[in-house]
C-alpha positions as CSV (number, residue, x, y, z in Angstrom):
1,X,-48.0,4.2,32.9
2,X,-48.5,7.4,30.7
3,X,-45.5,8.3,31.4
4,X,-43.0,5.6,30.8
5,X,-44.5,4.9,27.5
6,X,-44.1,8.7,26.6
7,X,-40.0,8.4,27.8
8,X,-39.6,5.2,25.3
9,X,-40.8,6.9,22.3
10,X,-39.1,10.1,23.3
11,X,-36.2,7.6,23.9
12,X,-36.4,6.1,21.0
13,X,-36.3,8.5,18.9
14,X,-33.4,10.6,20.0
15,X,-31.3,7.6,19.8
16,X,-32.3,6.7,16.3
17,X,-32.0,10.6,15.3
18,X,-29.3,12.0,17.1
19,X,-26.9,9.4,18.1
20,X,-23.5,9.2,16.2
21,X,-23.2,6.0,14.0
22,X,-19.8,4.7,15.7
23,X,-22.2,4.0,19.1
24,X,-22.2,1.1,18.2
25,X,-23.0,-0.7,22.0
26,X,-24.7,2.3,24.0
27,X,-27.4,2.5,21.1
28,X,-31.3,1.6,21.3
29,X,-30.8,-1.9,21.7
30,X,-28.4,-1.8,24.7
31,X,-31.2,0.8,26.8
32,X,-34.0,-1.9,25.5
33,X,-32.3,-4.7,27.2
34,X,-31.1,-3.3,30.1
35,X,-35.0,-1.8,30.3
36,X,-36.5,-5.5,30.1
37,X,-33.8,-6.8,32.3
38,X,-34.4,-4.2,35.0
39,X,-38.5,-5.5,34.7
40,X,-37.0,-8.9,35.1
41,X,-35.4,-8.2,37.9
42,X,-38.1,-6.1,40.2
43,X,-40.7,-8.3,38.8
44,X,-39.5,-10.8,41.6
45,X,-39.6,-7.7,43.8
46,X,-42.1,-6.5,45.7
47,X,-41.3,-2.3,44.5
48,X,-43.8,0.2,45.2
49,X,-45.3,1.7,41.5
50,X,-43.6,4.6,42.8
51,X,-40.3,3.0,43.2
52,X,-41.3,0.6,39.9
53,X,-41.7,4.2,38.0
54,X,-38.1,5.6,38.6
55,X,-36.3,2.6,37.7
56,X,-38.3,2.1,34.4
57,X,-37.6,5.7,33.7
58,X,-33.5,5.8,34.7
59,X,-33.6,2.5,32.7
60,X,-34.7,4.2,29.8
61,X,-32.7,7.7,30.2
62,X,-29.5,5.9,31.8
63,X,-27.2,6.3,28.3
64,X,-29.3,9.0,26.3
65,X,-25.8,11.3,27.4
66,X,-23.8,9.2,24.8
67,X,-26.1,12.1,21.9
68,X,-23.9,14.5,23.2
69,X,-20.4,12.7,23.5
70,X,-18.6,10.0,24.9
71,X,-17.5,12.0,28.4
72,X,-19.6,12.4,31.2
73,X,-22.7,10.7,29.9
74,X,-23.9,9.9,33.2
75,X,-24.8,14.0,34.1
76,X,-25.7,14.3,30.2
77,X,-28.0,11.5,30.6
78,X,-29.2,13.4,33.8
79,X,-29.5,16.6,31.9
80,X,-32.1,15.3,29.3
81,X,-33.8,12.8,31.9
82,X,-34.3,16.3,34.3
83,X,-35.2,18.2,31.0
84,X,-37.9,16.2,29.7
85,X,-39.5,14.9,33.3
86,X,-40.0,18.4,33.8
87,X,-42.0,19.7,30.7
88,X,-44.5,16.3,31.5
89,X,-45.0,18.0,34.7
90,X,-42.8,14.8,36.9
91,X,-42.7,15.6,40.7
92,X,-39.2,17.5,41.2
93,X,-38.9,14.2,43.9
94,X,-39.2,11.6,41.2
95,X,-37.1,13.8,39.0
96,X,-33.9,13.8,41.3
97,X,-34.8,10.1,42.3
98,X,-34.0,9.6,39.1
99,X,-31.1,11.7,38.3
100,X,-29.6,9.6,41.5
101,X,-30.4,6.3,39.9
102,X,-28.5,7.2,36.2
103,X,-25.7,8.4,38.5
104,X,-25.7,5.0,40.0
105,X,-24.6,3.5,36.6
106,X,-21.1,5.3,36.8
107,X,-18.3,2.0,36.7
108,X,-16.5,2.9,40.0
109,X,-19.9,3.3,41.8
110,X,-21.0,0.9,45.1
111,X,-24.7,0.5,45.0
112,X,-26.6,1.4,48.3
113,X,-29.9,0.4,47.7
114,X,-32.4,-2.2,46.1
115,X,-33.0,0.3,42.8
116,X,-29.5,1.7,42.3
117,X,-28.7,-3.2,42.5
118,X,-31.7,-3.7,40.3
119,X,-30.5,-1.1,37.7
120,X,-26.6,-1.7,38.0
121,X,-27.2,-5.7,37.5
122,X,-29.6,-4.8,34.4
123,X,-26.7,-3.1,33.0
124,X,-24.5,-5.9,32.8
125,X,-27.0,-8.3,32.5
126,X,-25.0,-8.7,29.2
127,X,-22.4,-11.1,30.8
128,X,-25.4,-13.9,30.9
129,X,-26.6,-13.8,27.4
130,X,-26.2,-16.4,25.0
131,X,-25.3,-13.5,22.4
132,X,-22.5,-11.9,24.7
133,X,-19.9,-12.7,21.8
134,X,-21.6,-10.4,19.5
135,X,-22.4,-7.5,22.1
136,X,-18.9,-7.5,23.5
137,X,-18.1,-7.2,19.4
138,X,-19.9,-4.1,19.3
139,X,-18.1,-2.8,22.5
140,X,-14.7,-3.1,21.1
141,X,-15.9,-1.7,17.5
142,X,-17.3,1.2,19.2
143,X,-14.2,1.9,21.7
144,X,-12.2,1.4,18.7
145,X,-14.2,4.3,16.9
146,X,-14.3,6.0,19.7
147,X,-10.9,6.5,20.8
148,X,-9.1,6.1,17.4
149,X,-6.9,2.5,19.3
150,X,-7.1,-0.9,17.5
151,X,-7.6,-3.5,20.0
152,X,-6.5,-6.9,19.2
153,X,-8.8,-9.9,19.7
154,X,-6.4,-11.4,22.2
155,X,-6.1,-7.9,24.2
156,X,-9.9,-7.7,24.4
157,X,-10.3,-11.2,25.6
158,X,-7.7,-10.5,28.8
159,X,-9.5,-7.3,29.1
160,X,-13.0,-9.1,29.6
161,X,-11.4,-12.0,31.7
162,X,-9.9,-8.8,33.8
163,X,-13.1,-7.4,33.7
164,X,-15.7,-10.4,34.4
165,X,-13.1,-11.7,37.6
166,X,-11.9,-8.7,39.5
167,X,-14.5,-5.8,38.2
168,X,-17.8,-7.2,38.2
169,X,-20.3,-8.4,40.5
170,X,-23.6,-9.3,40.8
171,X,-26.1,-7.5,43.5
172,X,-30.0,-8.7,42.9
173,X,-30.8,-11.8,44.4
174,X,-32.7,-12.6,41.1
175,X,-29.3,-12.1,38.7
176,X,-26.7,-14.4,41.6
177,X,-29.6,-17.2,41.2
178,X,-30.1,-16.6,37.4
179,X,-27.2,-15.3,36.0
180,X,-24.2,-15.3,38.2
181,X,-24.1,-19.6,36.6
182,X,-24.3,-18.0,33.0
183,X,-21.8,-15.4,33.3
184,X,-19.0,-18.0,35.4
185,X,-19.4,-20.3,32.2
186,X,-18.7,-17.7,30.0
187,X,-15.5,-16.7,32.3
188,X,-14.3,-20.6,32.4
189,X,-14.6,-20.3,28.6
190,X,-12.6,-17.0,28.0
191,X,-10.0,-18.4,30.3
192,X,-9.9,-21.6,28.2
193,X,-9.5,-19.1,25.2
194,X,-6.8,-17.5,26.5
195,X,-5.2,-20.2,27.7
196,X,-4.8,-22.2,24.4
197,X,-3.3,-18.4,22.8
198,X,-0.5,-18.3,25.4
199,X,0.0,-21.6,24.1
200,X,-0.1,-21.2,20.3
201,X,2.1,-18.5,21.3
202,X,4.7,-20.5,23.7
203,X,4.7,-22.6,20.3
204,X,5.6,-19.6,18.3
205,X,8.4,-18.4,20.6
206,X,9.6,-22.0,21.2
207,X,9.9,-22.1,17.1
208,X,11.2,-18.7,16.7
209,X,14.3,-19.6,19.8
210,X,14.6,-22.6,17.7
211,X,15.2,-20.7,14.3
212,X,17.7,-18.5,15.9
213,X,19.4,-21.3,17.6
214,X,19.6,-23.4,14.0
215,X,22.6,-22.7,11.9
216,X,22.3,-19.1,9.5
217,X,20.0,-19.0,7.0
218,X,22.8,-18.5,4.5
219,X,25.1,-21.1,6.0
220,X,22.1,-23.6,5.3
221,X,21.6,-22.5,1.5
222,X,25.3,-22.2,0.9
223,X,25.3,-26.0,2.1
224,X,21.7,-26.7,0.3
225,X,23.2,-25.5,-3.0
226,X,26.6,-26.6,-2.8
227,X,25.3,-30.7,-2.3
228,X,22.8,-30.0,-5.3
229,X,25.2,-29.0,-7.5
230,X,27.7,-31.6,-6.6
231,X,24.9,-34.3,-7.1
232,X,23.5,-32.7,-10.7
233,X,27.6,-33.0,-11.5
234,X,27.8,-36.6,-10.4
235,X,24.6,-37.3,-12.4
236,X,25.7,-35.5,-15.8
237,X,29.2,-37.8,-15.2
238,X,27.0,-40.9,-15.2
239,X,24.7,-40.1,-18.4
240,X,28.2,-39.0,-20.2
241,X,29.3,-42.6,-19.4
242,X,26.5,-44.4,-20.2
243,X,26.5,-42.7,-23.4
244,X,30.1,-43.9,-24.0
245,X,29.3,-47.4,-22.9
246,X,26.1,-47.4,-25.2
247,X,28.0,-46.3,-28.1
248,X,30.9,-48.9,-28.0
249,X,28.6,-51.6,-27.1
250,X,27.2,-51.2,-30.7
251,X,30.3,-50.5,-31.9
252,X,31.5,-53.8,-30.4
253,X,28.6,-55.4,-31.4
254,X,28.4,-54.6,-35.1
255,X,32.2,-55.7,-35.0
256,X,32.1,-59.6,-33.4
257,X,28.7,-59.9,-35.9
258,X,29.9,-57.9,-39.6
259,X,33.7,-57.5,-39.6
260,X,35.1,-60.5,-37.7
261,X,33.2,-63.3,-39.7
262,X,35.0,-61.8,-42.6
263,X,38.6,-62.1,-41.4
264,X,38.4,-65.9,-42.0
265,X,38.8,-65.3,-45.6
266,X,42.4,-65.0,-46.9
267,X,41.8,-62.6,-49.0
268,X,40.9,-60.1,-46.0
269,X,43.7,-60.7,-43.4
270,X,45.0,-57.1,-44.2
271,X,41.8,-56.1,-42.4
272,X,43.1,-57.9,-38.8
273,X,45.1,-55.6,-37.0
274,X,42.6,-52.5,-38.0
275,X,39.8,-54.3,-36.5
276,X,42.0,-55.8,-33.5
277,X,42.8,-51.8,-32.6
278,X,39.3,-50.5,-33.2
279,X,38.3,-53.6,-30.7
280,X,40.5,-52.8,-28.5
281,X,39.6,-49.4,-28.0
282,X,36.2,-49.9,-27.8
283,X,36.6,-52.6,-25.1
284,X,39.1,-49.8,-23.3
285,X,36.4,-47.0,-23.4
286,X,33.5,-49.9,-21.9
287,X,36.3,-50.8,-19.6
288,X,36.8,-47.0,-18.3
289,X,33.2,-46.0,-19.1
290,X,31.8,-49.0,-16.1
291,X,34.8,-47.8,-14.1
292,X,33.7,-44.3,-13.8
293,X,30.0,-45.3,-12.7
294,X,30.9,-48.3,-10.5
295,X,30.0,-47.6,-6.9
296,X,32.4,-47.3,-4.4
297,X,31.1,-48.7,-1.3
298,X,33.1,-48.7,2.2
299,X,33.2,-51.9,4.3
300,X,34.8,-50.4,7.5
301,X,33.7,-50.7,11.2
302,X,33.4,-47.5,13.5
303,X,33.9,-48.4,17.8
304,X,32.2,-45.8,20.0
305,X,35.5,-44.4,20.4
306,X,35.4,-43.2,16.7
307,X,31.7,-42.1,17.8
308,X,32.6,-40.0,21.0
309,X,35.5,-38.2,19.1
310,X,33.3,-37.3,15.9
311,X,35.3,-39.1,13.4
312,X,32.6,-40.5,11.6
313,X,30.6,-38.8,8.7
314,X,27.3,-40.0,10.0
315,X,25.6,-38.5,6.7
316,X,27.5,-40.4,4.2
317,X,25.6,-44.3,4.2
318,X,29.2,-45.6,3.8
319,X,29.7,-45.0,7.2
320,X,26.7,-46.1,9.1
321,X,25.6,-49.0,7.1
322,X,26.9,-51.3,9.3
323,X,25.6,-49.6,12.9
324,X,22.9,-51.1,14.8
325,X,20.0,-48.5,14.4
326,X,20.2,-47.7,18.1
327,X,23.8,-46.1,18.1
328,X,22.9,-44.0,15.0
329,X,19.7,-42.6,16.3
330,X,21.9,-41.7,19.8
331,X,24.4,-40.8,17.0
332,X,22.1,-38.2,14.9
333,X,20.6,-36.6,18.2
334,X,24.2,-35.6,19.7
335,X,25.5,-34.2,16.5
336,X,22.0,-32.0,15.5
337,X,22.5,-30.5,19.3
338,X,25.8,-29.6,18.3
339,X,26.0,-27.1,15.9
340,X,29.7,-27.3,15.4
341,X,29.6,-30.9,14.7
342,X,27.0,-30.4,11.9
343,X,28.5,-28.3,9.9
344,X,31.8,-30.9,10.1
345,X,29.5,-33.1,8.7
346,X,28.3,-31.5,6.5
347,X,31.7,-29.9,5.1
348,X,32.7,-33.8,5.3
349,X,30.0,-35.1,3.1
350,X,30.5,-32.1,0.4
351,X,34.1,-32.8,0.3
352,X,34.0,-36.3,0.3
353,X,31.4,-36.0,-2.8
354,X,34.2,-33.8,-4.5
355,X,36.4,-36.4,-4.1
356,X,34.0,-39.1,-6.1
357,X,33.0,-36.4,-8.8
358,X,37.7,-35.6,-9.2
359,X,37.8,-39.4,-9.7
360,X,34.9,-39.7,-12.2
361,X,35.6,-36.6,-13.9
362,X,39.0,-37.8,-14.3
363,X,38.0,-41.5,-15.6
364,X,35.8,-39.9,-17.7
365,X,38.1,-37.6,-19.5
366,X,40.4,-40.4,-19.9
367,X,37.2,-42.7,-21.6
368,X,36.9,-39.4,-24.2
369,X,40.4,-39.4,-25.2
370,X,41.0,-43.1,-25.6
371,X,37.5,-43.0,-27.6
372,X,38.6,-40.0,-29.8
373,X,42.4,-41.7,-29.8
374,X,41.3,-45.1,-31.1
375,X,38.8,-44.0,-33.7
376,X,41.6,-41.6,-35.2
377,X,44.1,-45.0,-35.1
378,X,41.1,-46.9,-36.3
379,X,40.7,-44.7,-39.5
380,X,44.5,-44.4,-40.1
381,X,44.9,-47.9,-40.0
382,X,42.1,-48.8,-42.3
383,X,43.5,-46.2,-44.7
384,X,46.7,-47.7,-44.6
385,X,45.7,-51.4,-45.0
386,X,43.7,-50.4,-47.6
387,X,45.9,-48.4,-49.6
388,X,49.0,-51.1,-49.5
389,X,47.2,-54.0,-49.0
390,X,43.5,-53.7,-50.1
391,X,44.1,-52.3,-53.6
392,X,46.3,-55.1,-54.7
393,X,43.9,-57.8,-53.3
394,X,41.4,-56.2,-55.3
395,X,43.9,-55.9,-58.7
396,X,44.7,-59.5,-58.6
């Protein structure tokens, strides 16, 4: 018809001209599809041309209102419909036939007859597409434009699940054979959507109660830090030793294969009680130096009494060594539940590790000052043997 081709260009073209650019879903595109839909629908119809004619041309005016704002569109869309039908000389009939048919498009509206069904179920035939995802994009973009409220992804998704189960229906024969299928899938999907976010966020608050629940983020530094410092300190104390224990080794060494050999001579026996001190010391400093790195390892048995009363340090391996893996398992799980009982436990374990570093802090200082102690005795001695003994071995 003449007409109907005259309405799409006109159509057209103020959509392309004079709509605003954040219409982003009530544009060209969405009046093209809901105008091919609408044929899709009647053309299993048997609709008079007459009848045919007002639904092509509400399908093509049904969202020209949006031009003039985002209010009322349906009586906008009525305005220009009535405006331009009547300068191409449309029976004033037709013209309120299809005035009546926009109307029909308003949300809240009950369809009454075959037309105001066709062009209703053309308007949503959206809900069926294979492209829905991106349309329903659009949508939000352009509500969010619109009226200035960021919409999250999650929010949209109820508000389509809200929208596609309690809102919308389907009134065509054609669209509950061909479409009604199409849009329930895409509901089942949405649900299963929204379904796995109210779990990722179950998760979230499950981890957050958690979080709270767990012992103060200082309390757990003040413990981290505390341990890490005691173990740097316990592992300086055993490189200081070793470094003692290295040096008199050599020391010792040097000795039983240089000095000693030399003592069998008469002529040196001055030498023997220098060398027996500076031995002596240096087999004093090895002694103390192993003494301060030796392990200390517990041998004691703990009853499920000892358990049950929490008088066990279950983080120190001293103490569980010996349990059957069982009971320390039962053992770990009661004492992470309790939050008292942890940080016992962990007090327990830092003290306890300040009682190894007093003891090997304490060997250690002693290992120093017999070292220091015995080489200054060493060197007096050697002076001494030297200056009444040595130079007159050497006169005669």
């Amino acid at each position: 018809m003449e007409i109907i081709a005259k309405a799409s260009i006109y159509v057209s073209d103020l959509l392309s001209v004079k709509l605003s650019n954040n219409i982003l879903y009530h544009n060209l595109n969405h009046t093209q599809r809901v105008v091919k839909s609408a044929e899709e629908i009647a053309a299993g119809m048997s609709l008079e041309a007459k009848s045919l004619k007002v639904l092509r041309l509400a399908a093509w005016f049904h969202d020209t209102g949006y031009v003039d704002g985002y209010e009322n569109h349906e009586e906008k869309s009525c305005e220009i419909a009535k405006e331009f039908l009547q300068q191409e000389a449309v029976a004033e009939e037709e013209i309120l036939a299809v005035c009546d048919l926009i109307m029909a498009t308003v949300w809240e509206y009950e369809p009454k007859n075959e037309l105001e069904k066709i062009l209703r179920d053309a308007d949503c035939s959206h809900f069926a597409r294979e492209d829905f995802g991106e349309i329903t994009r659009q949508l939000r973009k352009e509500f969010e434009l619109v009226k200035g409220d960021k919409i999250g992804a999650k929010k949209w998704r109820k508000i389509n699940i809200e929208v596609l189960e309690n809102k919308h229906c389907y009134y065509t024969k054609y669209a509950l054979q061909h479409w009604q299928p199409k849009k329930a899938a895409l509901l089942a999907k949405l649900k299963k959507a929204a379904k796995r976010d109210k779990e990722i966020l179950s998760k979230e608050r499950t981890k957050m109660r958690l979080k709270e629940e767990s012992p103060e983020r200082t309390v757990q530094t003040m413990y981290r830090v505390a341990l890490r410092n005691h173990i740097n300190l316990s592992s300086i104390a055993d490189t200081k030793a070793n470094i003692l224990l290295s040096v008199n080794a050599i020391i010792v060494s040097v000795a039983l294969s240089n000095l000693i050999p030399k003592l069998d001579n008469p002529s040196n026996y001055y030498l023997v009680v220098p060398t027996s001190i500076f031995l002596i010391f240096s087999v004093a400093s090895i002694v103390m130096s192993v003494l301060a790195t030796r392990p200390n390892v517990t041998d004691v048995m703990f009853t499920q009494q000892d358990l049950a009363a929490k008088k066990v340090n279950l983080l120190f391996f001293g103490n569980f060594h010996k349990m059957r893996l069982e009971d320390y398992e039962d053992a770990m799980l009661d004492m992470v539940k309790d939050k008292e009982h942890l940080h016992r436990a962990l007090t327990k374990d830092l003290y306890y590790l300040g009682k190894v570093l007093h003891r090997k802090y304490k060997l250690l200082r002693n290992t120093y000052t017999i070292f220091v102690i015995g080489i200054i005795i060493t060197v007096i001695s050697f002076g001494i043997a030297f200056h009444f003994y040595g130079t007159g071995r050497i006169l005669e």
